[in-house]
N, C-alpha and C positions, 0 to 999 in steps of 0.2 A: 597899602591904604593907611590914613595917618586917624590909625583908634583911638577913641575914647580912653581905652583900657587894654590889657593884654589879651589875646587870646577869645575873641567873640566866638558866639556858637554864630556862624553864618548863614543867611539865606539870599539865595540870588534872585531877584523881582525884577522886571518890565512892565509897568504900567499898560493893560491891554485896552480895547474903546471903550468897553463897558466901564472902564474906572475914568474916565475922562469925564470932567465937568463942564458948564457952558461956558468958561472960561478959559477952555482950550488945557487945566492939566489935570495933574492926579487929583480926583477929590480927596477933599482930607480925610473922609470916612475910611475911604480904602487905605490910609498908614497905621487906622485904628485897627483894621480886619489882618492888615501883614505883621504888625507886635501880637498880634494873637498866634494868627499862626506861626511867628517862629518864637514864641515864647512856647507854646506846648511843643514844637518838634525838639526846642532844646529838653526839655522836661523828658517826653520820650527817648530821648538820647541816654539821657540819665539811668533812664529805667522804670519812667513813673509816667504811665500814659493814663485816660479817664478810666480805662476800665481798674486800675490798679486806686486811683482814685474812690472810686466805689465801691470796691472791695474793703477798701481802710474804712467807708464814711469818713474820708476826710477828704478836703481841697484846699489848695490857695485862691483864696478871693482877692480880685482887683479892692480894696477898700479906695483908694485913690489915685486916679490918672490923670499926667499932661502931659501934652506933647509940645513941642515948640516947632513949629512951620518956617525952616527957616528959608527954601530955594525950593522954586517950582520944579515938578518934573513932569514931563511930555511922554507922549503916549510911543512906545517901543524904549526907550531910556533903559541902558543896561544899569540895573543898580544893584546894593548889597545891605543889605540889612542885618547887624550885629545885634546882638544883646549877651548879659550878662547878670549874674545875682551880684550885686555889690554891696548888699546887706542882709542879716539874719542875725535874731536875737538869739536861736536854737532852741525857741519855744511858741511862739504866737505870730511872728512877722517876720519878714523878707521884704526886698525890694529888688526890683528889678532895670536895667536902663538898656535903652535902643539906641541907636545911632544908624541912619541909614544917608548912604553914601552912596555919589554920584561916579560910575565907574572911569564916565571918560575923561571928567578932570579931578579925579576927588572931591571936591567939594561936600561938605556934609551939608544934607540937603532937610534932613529932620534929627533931633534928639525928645525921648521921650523917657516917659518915669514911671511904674508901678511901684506904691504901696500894697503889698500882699500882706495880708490875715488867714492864718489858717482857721477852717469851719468844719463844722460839723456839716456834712451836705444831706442828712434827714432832718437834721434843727436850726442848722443856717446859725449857730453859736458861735463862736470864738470857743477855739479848741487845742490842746496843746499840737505839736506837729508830733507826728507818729513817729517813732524809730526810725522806717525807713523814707520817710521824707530829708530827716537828720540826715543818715547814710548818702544816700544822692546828692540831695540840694548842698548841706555846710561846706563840705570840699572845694565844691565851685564858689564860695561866694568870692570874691577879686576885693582888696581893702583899696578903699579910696583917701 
């Protein structure tokens, strides 16, 4: 598959009926629900799931998201959905990018973007990131 960047943490997706709009494809909500889900299963991967989240009182907040729609996809569509940290200051913010790709001809079919803000999740603040956010997250970030 022709990445973004090196080494995505990958998730494999098909578009099922219930994600289908009246326009016969993916609603675009559902590429908003699949960067969630494989933005935490990568975090998970890492070592840092909501329960470890809450234990710190800390999270990364979405502060700003877009995605770009670039190729419809149809309902059973083998796809694959990458992301990656391609940024962190190692104190207050990260950034996150998607790429989700069509398996049977490659084509990228969406690119998407998080601005992440570390918070306080009892004050909802801006908060430094914790040691072990450092630990997990810096290693992976990918330079652009």
């Amino acid at each position: 598959m022709n990445w973004d960047y090196p080494q995505p943490y990958t998730l494999p997706l098909a578009p099922r009926p219930e994600d289908i709009d009246g326009l016969n494809h993916t609603n675009n909500a559902v590429y908003v629900r699949w960067c969630e889900q494989v933005g935490w299963a990568h975090s998970v991967s890492l070592g840092l799931s909501l329960e470890d989240y809450r234990r710190l009182d800390r999270a990364m907040a979405i502060r700003h998201g877009e995605y770009d729609y670039l190729l419809p996809t149809l309902l059973g569509e083998e796809l694959t959905l990458g992301t990656w940290l391609v940024g962190g200051d190692g104190k207050l913010s990260m950034e996150r990018r998607f790429q989700l790709i069509r398996n049977s001809d490659g084509a990228t079919v969406l690119r998407g973007r998080w601005e992440l803000v570390c918070i306080d999740i009892s004050g909802g603040r801006p908060r430094r990131m914790p040691p072990e956010f450092l630990a997990a997250y810096m290693p992976q970030v990918v330079q652009v």
